[in-house]
N, C-alpha and C positions, 0 to 999 in steps of 0.2 A: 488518557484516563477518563476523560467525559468527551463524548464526542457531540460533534457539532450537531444542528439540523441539518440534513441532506435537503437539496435543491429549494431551499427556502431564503425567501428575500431577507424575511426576519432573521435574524440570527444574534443569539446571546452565547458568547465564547467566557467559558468557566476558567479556561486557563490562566490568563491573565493575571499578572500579581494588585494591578488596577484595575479591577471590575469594581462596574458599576450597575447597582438596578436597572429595568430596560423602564422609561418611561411609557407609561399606556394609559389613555382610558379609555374607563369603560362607562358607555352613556346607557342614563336609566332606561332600561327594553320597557318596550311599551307594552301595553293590553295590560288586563288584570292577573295580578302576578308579577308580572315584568318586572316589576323593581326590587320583589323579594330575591329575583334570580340573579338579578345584575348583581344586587347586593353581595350574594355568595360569590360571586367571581372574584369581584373586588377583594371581600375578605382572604377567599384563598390565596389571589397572586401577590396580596402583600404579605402573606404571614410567610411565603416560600422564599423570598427573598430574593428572588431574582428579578423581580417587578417591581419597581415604584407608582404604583397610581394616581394620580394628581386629581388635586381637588376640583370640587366640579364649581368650583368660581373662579378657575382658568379656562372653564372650556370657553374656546371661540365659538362653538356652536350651541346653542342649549340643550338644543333637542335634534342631532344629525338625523338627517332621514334613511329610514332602513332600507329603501326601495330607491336610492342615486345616491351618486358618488358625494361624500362629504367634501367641504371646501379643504382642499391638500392643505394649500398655503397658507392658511390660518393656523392651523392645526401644526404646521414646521415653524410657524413664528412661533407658535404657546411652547417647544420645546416637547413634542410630543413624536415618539416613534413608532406608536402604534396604538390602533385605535377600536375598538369593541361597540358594536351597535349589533340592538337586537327588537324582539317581540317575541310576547306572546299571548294566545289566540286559544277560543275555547269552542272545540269543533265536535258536535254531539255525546257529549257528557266527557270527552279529553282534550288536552289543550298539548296546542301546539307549538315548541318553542323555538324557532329559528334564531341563529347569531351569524353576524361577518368580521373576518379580522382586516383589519386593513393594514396597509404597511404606508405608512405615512410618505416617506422619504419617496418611495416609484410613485405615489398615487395609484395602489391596485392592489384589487382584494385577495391575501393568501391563501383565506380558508374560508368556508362557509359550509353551515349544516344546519336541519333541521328534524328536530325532534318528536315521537307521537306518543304519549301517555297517559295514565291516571294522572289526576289533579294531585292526588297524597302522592306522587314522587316529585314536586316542582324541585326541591333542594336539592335534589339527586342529579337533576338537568343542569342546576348549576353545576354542581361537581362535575359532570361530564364534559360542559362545554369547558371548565377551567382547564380538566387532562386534555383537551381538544388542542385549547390555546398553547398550555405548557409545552405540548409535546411539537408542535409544529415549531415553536421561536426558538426550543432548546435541545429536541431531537432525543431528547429522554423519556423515558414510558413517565405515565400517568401512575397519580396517587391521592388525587382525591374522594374519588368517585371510592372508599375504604371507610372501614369502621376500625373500633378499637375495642379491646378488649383489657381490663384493665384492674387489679385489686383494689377496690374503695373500702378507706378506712376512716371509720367516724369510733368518735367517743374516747374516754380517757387511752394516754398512750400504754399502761400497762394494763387492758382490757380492752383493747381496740376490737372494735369489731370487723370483722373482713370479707366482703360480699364482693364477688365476680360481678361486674356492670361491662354494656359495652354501649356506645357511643357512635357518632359519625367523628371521623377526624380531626374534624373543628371543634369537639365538644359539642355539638347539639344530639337531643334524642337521645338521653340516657335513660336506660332501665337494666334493670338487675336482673341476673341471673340465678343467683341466689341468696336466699333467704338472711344466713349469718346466721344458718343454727351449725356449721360448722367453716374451721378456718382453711380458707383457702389461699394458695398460695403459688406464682410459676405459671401463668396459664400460657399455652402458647397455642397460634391459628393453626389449622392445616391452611399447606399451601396451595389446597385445590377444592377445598368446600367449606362449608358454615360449624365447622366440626372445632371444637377448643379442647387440650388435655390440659390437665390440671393439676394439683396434688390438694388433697384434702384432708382435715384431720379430724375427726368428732374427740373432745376431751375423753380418754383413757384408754381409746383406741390406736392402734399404729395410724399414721401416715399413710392413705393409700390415692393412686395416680387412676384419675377419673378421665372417660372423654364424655365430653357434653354437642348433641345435638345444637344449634343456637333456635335455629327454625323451631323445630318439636319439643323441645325441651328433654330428650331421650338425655340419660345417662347411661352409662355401664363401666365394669369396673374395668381395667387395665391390667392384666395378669393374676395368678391366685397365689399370693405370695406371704408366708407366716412375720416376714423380718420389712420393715421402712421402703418404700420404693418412692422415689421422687425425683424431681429434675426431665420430666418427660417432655420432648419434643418428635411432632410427625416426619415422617421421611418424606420426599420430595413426592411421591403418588400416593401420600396420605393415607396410603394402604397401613402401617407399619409407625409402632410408637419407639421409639429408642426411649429408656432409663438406666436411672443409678437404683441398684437396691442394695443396703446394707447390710450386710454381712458381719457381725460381731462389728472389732472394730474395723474393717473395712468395708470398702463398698465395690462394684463392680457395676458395666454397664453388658444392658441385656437391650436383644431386637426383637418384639413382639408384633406378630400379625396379628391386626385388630379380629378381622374376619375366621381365621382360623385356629386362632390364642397358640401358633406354635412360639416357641422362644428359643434364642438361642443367646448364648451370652460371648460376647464380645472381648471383655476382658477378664485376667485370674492373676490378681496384681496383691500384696499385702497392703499395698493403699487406699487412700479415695480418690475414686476417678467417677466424674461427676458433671453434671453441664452438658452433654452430649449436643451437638450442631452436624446435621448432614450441609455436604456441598450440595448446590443445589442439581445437581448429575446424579446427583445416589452414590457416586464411588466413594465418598470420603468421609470419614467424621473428625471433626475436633471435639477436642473434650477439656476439661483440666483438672489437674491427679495433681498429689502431693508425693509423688513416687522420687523425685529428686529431692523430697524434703522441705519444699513450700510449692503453695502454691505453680503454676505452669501450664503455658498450653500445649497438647499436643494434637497429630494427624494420624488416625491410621486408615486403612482400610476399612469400609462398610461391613465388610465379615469377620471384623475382628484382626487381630497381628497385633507386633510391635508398633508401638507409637514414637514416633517421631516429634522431637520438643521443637516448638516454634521462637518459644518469647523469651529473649535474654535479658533484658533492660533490668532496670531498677526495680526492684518491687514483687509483689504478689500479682498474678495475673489469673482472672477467672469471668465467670459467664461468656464465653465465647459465643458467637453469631454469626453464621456465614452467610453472605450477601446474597441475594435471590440473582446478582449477575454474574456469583462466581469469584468475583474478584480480589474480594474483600474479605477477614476478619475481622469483626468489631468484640471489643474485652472491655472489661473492666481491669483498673490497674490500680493496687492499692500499694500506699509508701509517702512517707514524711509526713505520715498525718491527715493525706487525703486521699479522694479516690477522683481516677478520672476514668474519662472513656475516649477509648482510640480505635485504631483499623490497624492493619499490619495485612499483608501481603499472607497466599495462605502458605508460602513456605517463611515466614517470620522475618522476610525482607520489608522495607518501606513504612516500620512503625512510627506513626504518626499520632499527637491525641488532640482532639478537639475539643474538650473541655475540662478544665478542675474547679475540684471543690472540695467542700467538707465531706459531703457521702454522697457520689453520684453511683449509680448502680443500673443493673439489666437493662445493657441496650439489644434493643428490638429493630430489624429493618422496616421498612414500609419496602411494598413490593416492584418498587423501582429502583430499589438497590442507590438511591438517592440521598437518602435521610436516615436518620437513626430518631428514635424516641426513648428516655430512658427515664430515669427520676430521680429527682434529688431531694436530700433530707439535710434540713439544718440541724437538726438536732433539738435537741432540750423536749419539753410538751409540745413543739409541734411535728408536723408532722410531711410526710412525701410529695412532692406535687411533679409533674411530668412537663418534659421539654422536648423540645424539635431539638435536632442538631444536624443539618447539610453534613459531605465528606470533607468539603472544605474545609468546615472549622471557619468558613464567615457568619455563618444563619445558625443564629440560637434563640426560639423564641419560648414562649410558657404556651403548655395546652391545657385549656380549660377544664375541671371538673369540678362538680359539688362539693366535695371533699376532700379530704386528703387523699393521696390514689398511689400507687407504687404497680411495677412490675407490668408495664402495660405490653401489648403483641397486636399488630398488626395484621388488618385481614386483605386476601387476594384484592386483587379490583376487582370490584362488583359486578362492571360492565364489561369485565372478560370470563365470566361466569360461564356456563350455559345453563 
């Protein structure tokens, strides 16, 4: 299910019913800057949870030096199995950030890289050398070096106001997207650019499914449709929006090219079917329809057909999300008073849930098919706040924002861009 690092001394094996953090640290990088960078390392590899970082009044060394080998021995007495030294350096108006990972136990460097940029991306250096690090001890893609895109909600809860914000992953560097002269709600990334669809309401108007530029600030609207369209997500080359538009009392799902507005509709069901998720191949969609009578997830083909029911369990099952490696559905399952969120296998083998609560809702992948982000609501006058959760179901942390926030979506890695 999680494979290992290939040909790496480090290694953090997820399988394990006894996992434990991998102990590291990471010493302050020199030059100016340096310690803002370390800084983010550190924050990243403790919030993922596979890292324990140790405090820096255990290090045996204070200041290792970045140019020879640090003292092994000290450093296996402090209980340490890998170690992080770095600098950085400011070379005609951009600065230079070099890191080494060391593997404590051989005494010999795993990894090492160095970085050339504008000064306004130092943060961003950290995030990359973090997916540098993560991916070489654990052999999993990178996800820091991401933003978030997220509904922030401030002001009383029956007049809440709701503004598209995006973020970096950690919560830092939030700014809005939009104003809160209408409600927005669902946004989800494309899996291949800076592009967000949306659903958007202005009071007395229908419901209509926007995509947004994040760069330029372009919008345009998603289909020209008289009746509610919502629930829209891009298709795996981002070409292509999938929605639900309602139809009296039902709803059906349509595939729209962004580029050439053709449509075609998918399903002609008397129900609602709703939540649309491509596999990340393009062949497949889940969705979930109350065509059995509650709640349910199903599969059909990208061009429409019969749908295939996946989720038997207890409960109501909805917002499905299929993993960027394929492997995974993650849902929301509602029953006995709460909701949680799980994975299941995409023919509805291996349901598994990794958190409950009072109201957890819309989990979102991060693009390492690693983690899930979703949000929980306790209820009463307060209000959403967003959480980490691994596939394990060990790592569950809180992700910071100014306010209250719901419905957050995950963007590609930055640094696999072009």
């Amino acid at each position: 299910m999680i494979p290992a690092a290939a040909k790496a001394e480090l290694v953090i094996d997820l399988r394990g019913g006894a996992f434990q953090p991998m102990p590291i640290a990471i010493a302050d990088f020199g030059g100016e800057g340096g310690v803002l960078v370390s800084g983010i390392i550190t924050n990243n590899l403790k919030r993922c949870g596979y890292f324990n970082p140790i405090d820096k009044a255990r290090f045996p060394e204070r200041n290792p030096p970045f140019d020879a080998a640090p003292q092994f021995d000290a450093w296996r007495a402090a209980g340490v199995q890998a170690l992080v030294t770095g600098r950085v350096a400011r070379e005609a108006g951009r600065i230079r950030a070099e890191f080494r990972l060391w593997d404590v136990a051989t005494g010999t460097q795993t990894d090492g890289q160095q970085y050339f940029t504008d000064p306004s991306n130092s943060r961003r250096v950290g995030h990359i050398i973090s997916d540098a690090i993560f991916t070489k001890v654990t052999g999993l893609g990178g996800f820091f070096d991401t933003r978030v895109v997220f509904v922030d909600e401030s002001g009383p809860k029956e007049t809440r106001r709701k503004r598209l914000a995006i973020m970096d992953q950690d919560g830092a560097n939030v700014r809005y997207l939009t104003n809160g002269d209408v409600s927005v709600v669902t946004p989800r990334y494309s899996p291949v650019s800076q592009d967000v669809t949306f659903m958007s309401q202005r009071q007395g108007e229908q419901p209509r499914v926007q995509v947004l530029n994040i760069e330029t600030g372009q919008r345009q609207i998603v289909g020209n449709f008289p009746d509610m369209s919502s629930s829209p997500r891009f298709a795996p080359n981002g070409q292509r929006v999938v929605l639900s538009l309602q139809q009296g009392g039902n709803a059906n799902l349509y595939a729209i090219d962004i580029g050439s507005r053709t449509t075609m509709r998918l399903t002609s069901t008397a129900a609602i079917d709703t939540s649309p998720s491509y596999a990340p191949d393009g062949s497949r969609i889940v969705f979930e329809s109350d065509r059995g009578g509650q709640q349910q997830l199903y599969v059909m083909p990208a061009g429409g057909g019969e749908g295939q029911r996946i989720s038997f369990g207890q409960g109501r099952y909805s917002q499905p999300s299929w993993s960027p490696r394929g492997d995974l559905i993650a849902f929301t399952r509602q029953g006995g008073g709460g909701f949680a969120i799980g994975v299941m296998r995409p023919d509805g083998s291996g349901e598994r849930i990794l958190t409950e609560g009072f109201h957890n809702e819309a989990p979102n992948w991060a693009p390492n098919g690693q983690y899930i982000m979703f949000f929980r609501d306790p209820g009463g006058q307060s209000g959403g706040k967003l959480y980490m959760v691994d596939i394990t179901g060990r790592v569950e942390v809180p992700v910071p924002t100014p306010a209250f926030a719901s419905d957050p979506t995950w963007s590609p890695l930055l640094s696999g861009q072009r």
